[in-house]
N, C-alpha and C positions, 0 to 999 in steps of 0.2 A: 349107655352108662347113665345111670340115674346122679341128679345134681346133689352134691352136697352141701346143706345149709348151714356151714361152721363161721367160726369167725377169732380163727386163731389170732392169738400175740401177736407173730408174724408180718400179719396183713393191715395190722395199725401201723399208722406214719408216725413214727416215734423221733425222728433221726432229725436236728434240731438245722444240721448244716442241708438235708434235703430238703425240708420247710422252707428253709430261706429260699433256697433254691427257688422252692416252686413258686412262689411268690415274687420272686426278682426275674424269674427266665419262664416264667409258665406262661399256657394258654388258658382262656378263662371263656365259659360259655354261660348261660343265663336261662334258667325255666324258675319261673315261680311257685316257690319262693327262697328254692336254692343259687346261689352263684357257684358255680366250679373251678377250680384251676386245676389244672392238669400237667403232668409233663412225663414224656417219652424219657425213661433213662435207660441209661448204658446199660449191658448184660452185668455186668462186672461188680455194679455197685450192691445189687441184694438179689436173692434166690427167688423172691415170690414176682410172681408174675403182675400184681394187683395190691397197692398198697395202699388205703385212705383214713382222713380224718375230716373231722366234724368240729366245727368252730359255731358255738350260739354267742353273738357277743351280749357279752352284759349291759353295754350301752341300749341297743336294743330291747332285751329281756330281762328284767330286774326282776325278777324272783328266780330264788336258784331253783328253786322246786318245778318252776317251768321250766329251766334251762332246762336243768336235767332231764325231763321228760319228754323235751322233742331231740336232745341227743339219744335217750333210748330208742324214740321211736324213728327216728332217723337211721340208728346202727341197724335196726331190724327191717325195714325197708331195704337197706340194701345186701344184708345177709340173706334174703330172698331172692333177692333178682340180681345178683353178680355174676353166677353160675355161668349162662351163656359167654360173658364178655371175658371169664377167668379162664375158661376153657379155650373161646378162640387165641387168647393172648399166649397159652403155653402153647399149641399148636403152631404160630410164627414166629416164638422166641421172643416176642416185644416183652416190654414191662412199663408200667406204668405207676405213676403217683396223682395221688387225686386227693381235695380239700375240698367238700363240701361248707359251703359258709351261708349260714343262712340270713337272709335281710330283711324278712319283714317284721315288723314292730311288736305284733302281735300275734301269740300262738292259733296256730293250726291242726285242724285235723288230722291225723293219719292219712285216709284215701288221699287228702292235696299233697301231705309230703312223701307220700309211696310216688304218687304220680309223677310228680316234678324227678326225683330219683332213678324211677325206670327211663322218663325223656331224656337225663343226661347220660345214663349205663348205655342206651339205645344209640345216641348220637356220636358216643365212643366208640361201639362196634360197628357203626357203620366206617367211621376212619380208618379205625384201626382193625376190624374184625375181618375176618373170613367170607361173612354170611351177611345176609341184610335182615332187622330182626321185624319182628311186628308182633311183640308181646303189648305195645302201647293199646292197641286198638283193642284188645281185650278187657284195658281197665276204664278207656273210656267211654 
């Protein structure tokens, strides 16, 4: 089955009481120059297998025209390389919520924020996946 590279409604963290959540009760892991927080939720709370958001803070990035620009290219980063870790997660029933937060001061490249992206999508599948991946080694 070939991956599909969407990026329904659905699959954004919209849900203000899961936010909290993730942020009071998540686990957070670290590739530069994203921070992640993560958490395992119950079957029960939402249908999609895979649900995240993207936090540029304005402290950090003071122009919105960068903000907005490494949130673009942050959502497209990972509407590329989700496919594997969305596939293993419906395959064992988990579900997950993810916050991509990014920290450093100054915008970046594309290749650095694809990169950092696929090392946290990879780091997830290996906990929680099926398969052990090795798409990393291809972008570096």
């Amino acid at each position: 089955m070939t991956p599909q590279f969407t990026l329904v409604a659905r699959e954004r963290l919209k849900s203000k009481k899961l936010i909290g959540r993730l942020f009071d009760d998540g686990l957070s892991q670290f590739y530069y120059p994203f921070k992640l927080l993560y958490l395992l939720q119950s079957n029960e709370e939402h249908k999609e297998p895979l649900q995240f958001g993207i936090s540029i803070p304005k402290k950090k990035i003071k122009s919105a025209v960068s903000r907005n620009r490494l949130k673009r290219q942050s959502r497209e980063a990972y509407r590329l390389n989700k496919s594997q870790l969305k596939a293993s997660l419906e395959s064992s029933g988990k579900k997950l919520a993810l916050m991509f937060i990014y920290i450093e001061a100054e915008e970046k490249n594309y290749s650095v924020i694809e990169r950092s992206i696929i090392r946290h999508l990879d780091e997830l599948l290996k906990k929680y996946g099926n398969h052990t991946p090795d798409r990393l080694s291809q972008h570096l």
